[in-house]
Every structure is written in C-alpha cells, then in structure tokens.
C-alpha positions in Angstrom: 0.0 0.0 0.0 1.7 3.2 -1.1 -1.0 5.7 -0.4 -1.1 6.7 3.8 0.6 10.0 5.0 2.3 10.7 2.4 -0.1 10.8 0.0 -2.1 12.8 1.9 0.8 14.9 2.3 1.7 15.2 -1.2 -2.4 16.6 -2.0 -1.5 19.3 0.6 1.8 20.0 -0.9 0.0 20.7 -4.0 -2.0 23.3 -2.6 0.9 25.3 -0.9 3.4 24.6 -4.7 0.2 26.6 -6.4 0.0 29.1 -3.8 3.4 29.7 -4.0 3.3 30.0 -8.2 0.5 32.6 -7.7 2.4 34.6 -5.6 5.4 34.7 -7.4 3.2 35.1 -11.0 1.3 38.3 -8.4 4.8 39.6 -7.7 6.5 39.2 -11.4 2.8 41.4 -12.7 3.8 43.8 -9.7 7.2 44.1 -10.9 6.6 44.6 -14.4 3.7 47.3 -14.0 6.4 49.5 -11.4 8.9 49.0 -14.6 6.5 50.1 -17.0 5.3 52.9 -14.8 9.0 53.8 -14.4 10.0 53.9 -18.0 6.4 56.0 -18.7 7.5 58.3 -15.9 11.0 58.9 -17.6 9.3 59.3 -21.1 7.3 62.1 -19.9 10.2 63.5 -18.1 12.3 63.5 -21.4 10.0 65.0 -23.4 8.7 67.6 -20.7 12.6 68.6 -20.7 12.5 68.8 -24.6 9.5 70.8 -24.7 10.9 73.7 -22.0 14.6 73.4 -24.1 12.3 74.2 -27.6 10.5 77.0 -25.3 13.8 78.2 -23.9 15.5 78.1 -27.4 12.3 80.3 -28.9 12.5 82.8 -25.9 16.6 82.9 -26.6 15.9 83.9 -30.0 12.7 86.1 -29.8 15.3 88.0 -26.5 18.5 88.0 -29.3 16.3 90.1 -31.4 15.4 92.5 -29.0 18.2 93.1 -28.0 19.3 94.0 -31.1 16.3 96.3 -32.2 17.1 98.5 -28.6 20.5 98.8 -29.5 19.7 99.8 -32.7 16.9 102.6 -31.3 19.6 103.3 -28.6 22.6 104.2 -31.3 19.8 106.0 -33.0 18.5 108.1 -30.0 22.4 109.0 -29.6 22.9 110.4 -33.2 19.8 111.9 -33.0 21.0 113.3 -29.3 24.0 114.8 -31.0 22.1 116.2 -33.8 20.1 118.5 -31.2 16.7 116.4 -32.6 15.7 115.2 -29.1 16.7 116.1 -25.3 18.9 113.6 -23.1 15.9 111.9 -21.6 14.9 110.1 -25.2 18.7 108.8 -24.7 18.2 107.8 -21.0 14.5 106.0 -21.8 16.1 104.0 -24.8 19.2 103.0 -23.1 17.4 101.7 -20.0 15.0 99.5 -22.6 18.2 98.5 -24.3 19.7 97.3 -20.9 16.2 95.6 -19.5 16.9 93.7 -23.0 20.2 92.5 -22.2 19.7 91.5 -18.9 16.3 89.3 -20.1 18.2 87.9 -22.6 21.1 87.0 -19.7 18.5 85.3 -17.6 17.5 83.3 -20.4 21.2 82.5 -21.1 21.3 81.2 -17.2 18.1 79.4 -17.5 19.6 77.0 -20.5 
C-alpha cells in the first residue's frame, strides 16, 4: 500500500506549490507594472525637458532680437541726441530698454 501520510501529504503540498506559483506570478505582474510605470515616468520627463529646451530656445531667439532692435533705437537716439533732434531723456528711456533687454536675454542664457 503506497498511499497513507504521504499521499495525503503530497495533496496538501500541492496546494501550498500553487500558492506559492501565484504569488510569485502576483509579484513578477507587480514588478513589471512599477517598470513600466517607471520607464512611462522617464518618457514624460524626457519630453517635458524637450519641450521647456524648444520654449527656452524660442524665448533665446525672440530676446536675441530685442536686444538687437534697442540697441539699434539706442545708437539711434544718440545720433539723434548729438544732432540737437531730441533732449537727453529720449537717450536715457532708450538705453534703460536696451539694458532691460540685455539683462532678459542674460536670464535666459542662465536658465539653458
């Protein structure tokens, strides 16, 4: 006779192997979902950081040009200074818009 304990033993053993298979099969589905919600975290990351560089690039370019129109209406406030066209405070407004240019266009330098 070959059945007795350990047959009974080997029914119960069954039970605790699958147990032990579903947990493992719970914590592998566990496992991959925190992967995949860690690689979908770092995509969003990488193109959020994209998206502010393309923003910062635009805002770098857009600043460039101002600064160069206010120096431009700054050099021409001067000449026009020196010509006796306009008093000293057209000279003063400009240059302060040409330097509130440059110092935007710095920040947006530090920023990158």
């Amino acid at each position: 006779m070959v059945g007795g304990p350990s047959g009974v033993l080997t029914v119960f053993d069954a039970g605790r192997h699958r147990a032990q298979s579903a947990q493992a099969k719970a914590v592998y589905d566990e496992q991959v979902a925190d992967y995949r919600g860690a690689v979908l975290t770092a995509y969003r990351e990488v193109e959020d950081s994209l998206a502010a560089l393309r923003q910062l690039q635009q805002e770098s370019v857009s600043e460039a040009a101002a600064v160069a129109a206010t120096g431009t209406a700054l050099q021409q406030a001067q000449y026009r200074y020196k010509a006796g066209l306009v008093t000293y405070l057209e000279v003063a407004t400009t240059e302060s818009t040409a330097l509130q240019a440059q110092l935007s266009n710095v920040s947006i330098q530090l920023r990158g």
